[in-house]
C-alpha positions in Angstrom: 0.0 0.0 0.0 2.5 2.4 0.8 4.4 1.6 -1.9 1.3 1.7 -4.5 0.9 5.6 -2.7 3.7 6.8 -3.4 4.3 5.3 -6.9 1.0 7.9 -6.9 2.4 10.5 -5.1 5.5 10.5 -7.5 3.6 10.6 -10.4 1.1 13.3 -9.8 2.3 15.2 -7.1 6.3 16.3 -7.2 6.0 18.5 -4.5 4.6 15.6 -1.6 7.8 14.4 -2.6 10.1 17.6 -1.2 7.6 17.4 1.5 8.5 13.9 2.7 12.0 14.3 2.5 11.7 17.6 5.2 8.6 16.8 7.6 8.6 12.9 7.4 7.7 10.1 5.8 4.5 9.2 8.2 3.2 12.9 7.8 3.5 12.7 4.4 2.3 9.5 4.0 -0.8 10.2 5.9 -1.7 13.4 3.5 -0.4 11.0 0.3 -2.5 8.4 0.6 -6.0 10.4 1.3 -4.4 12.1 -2.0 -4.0 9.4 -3.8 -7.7 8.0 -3.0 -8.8 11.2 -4.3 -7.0 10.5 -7.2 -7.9 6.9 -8.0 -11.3 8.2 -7.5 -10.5 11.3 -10.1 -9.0 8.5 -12.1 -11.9 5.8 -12.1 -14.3 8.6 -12.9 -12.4 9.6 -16.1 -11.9 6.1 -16.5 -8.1 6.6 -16.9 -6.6 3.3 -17.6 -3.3 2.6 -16.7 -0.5 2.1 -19.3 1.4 -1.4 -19.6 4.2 0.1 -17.5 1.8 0.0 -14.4 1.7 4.1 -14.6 -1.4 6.2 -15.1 -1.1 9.6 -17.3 -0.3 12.9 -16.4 -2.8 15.8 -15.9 -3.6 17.6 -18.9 -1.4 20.6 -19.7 -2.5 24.4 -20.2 -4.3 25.0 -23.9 -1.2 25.9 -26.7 -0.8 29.4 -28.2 -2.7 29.7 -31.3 -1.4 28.9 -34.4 -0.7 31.1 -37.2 -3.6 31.7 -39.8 -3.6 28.6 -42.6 -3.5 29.2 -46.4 -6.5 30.8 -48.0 -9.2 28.2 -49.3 -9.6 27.6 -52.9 -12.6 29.4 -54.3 -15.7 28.0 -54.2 -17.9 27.0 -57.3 -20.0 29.9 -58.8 -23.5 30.2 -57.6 -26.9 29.9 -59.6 -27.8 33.2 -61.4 -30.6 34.6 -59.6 -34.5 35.7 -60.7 -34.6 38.8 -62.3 -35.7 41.3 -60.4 -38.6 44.1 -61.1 -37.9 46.8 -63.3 -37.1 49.7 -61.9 -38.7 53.4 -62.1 -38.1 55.6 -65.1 -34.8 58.1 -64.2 -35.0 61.7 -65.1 -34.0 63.1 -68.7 -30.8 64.0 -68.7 -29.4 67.1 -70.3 -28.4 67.1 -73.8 -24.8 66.0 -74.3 -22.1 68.4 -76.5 -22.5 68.5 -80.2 -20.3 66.3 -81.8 -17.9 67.4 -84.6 -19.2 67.7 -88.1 -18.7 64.4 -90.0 -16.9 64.3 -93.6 -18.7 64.6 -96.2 -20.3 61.2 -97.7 -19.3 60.1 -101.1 -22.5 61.1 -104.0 -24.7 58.2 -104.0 -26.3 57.1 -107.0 -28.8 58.0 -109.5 -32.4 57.2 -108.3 -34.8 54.9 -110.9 -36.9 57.4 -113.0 -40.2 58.1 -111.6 -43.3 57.7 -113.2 -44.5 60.3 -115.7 -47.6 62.4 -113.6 -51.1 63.4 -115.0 -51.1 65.9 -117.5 -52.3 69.5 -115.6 -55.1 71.6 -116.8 -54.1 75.0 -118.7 -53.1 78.4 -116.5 -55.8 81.0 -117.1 -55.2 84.5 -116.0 -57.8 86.2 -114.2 -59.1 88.8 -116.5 -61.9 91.6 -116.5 -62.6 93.9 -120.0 -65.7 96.3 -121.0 -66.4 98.1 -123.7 -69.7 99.7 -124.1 -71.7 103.0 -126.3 -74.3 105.3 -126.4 -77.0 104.2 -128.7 -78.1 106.5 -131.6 -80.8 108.9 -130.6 -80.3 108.6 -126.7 -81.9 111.0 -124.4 -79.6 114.1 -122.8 -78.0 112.6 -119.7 -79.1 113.9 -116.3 -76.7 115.6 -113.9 -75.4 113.6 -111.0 -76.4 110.5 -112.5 -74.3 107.4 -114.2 -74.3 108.0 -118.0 -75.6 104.6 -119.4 -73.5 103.7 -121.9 -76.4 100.7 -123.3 -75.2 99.3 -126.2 -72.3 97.0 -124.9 -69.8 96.1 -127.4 -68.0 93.9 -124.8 -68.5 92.6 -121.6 -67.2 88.6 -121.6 -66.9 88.8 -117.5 -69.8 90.6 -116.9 -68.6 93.2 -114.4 -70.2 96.3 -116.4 -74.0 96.7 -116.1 -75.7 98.1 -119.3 -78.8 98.8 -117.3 -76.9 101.3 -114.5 -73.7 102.5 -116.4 -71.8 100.8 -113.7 -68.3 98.7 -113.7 -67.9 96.5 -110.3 -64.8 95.2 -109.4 -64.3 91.9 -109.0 -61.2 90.7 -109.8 -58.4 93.3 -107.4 -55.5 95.3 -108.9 -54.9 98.1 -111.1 -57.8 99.3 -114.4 -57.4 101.7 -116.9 -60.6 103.5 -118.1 -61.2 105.9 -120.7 -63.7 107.6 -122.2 -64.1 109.0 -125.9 -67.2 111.6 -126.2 -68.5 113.0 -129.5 -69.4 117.2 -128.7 -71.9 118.5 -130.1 -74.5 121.5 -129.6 -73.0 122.7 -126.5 -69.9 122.1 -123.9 -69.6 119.0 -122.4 -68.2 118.2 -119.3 -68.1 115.0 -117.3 -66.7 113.2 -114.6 -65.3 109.7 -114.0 -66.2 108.4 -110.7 -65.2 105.9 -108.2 -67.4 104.6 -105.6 -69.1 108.1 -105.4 -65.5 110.5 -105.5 -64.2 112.2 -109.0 -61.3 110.3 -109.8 -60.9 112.7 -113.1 -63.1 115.4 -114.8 -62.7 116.3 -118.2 -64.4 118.9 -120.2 -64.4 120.7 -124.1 -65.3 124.0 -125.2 -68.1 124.6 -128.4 -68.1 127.5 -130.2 -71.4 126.4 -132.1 -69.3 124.4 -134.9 -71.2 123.2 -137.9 -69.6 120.1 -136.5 -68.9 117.7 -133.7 -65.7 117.9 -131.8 -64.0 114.8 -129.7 -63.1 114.7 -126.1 -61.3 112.0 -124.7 -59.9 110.9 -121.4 -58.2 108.3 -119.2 -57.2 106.9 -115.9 -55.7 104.3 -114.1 -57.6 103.3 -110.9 -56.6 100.7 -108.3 -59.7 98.4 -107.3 -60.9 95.7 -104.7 -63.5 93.7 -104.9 -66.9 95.7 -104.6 -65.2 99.0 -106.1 -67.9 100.5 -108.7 -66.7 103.2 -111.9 -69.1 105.4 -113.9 -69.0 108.7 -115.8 -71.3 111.1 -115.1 -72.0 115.3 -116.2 -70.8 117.7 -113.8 -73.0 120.4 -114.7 -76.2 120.8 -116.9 -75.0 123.6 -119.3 -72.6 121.3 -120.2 -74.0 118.1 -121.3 -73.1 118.0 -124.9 -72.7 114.8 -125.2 -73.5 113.1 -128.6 -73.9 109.9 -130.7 -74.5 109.0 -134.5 -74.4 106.5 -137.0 -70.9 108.7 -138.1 -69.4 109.0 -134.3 -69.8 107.3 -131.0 -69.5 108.2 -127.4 -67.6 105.3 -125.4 -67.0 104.2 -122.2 -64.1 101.5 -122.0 -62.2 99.6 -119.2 -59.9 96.8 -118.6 -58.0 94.8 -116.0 -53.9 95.7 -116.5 -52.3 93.2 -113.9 -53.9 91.4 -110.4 -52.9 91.9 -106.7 -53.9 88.0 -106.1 -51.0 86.8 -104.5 -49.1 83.8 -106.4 -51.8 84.8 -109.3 -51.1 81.6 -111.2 -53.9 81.7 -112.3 -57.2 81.6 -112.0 -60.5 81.1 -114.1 -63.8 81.6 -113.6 -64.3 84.3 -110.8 -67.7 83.3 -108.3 -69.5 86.4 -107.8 -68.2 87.2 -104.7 -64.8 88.6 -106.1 -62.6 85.8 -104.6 -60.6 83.8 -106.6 -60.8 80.4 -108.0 -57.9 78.2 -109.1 -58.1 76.0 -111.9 
């Protein structure tokens, strides 16, 4: 026994050891073997077996320092692509990036096919607007202030002078010339060409009771819109001498010299309203 105790004592406890040798071996050997129960007890608990030399193993020693960080792993295998996820909101406009820097110039490309030949277009008319008209033979003496009806129309293809009231209207705009050739006879004559109520020109000739007629004539150009109206008419009733004859007439005569209708290509036939009509 005492030898089994201190075979336990040696192992496990160095220091009993320095104690025996100084206080005793039956002081020690008291305190070794309640030891040494303790540590059979520890022993069979942790079922420590012992070796085939007869001895039991030491007590575990402190945990090591740590050791230094290993090598990095290899990397691992690529993961499955994920859903797609929702689409996101709109982002502002942004602002207008710097003009770029004017390109060369291309080489000429090549001739197109020829196209198709078009419809053949109607014919260009310019507008147009003529009179001519006289006093009939044997006519009554013309009343003062009032249109001279010049009734025996000689031509009137547009139909913008009115036999009936001695009256021109203006239908198609722009600039007219009228003139006006009176035969003289018996007395003076003077007369007036009128627009839209205003002289535009007065005219007049002298008799000297001549065994024959005399000639006055006179022109004007006049600037018209649509819904202008031109007439002759006396000026005053001791001068009314106007005259017509199978040998010489008394005429009043206007015509259209160019239009103010803008791009006037052209137009025909004018609706009675005055506004143009393309062809």
């Amino acid at each position: 026994m005492f030898s089994f105790s201190f075979i336990v004592l040696c192992r496990f406890r160095p220091l009993l050891l320095s104690n025996f040798l100084l206080f005793g071996c039956g002081e020690v050997l008291t305190e070794g073997r309640q030891e040494a129960h303790q540590l059979a007890d520890s022993a069979q608990s942790l079922r420590w077996l012992p070796s085939s030399s007869g001895c039991y193993p030491g007590i575990p020693g402190t945990p090591g320092v740590h050791g230094s960080p290993g090598q990095p792993g290899r990397d691992g295998r690529d993961g499955r692509d994920g859903a797609p996820g929702e689409k996101g909101e709109k982002g502002e406009r942004g602002e207008p990036g710097v003009a770029g820097a004017r390109g060369i110039i291309g080489d000429r490309g090549d001739p197109g096919e020829k196209g198709e030949r078009g419809q053949q277009g109607e014919c260009a008319v310019a507008p147009k607007s003529a009179f001519s008209a006289k006093l009939s033979e044997g006519s009554s003496m013309p009343v003062v202030a009032e249109a001279v009806r010049f009734d025996k129309v000689l031509l009137n293809d547009q139909g913008d002078y009115n036999a009936e009231t001695g009256r021109f209207t203006c239908r198609v705009p722009g600039v007219y010339y009228f003139t006006v050739h009176a035969t003289v006879y018996r007395s003076s004559l003077q007369f007036d060409l009128m627009k839209n109520g205003h002289i535009a020109a007065s005219y007049f000739q002298f008799y000297g009771n001549w065994p024959k007629p005399v000639s006055l004539s006179g022109g004007s150009l006049l600037h018209l819109v649509p819904g202008d109206t031109v007439w002759v008419q006396m000026g005053l009733s001791e001068y009314s001498g106007l005259y017509s004859s199978p040998k010489t007439d008394s005429t009043f005569t206007g015509f259209l010299i160019y239009s103010d209708w803008k791009n006037s290509a052209v137009f025909a036939d004018l609706p009675g309203d005055g506004t143009p009509a393309t062809v």
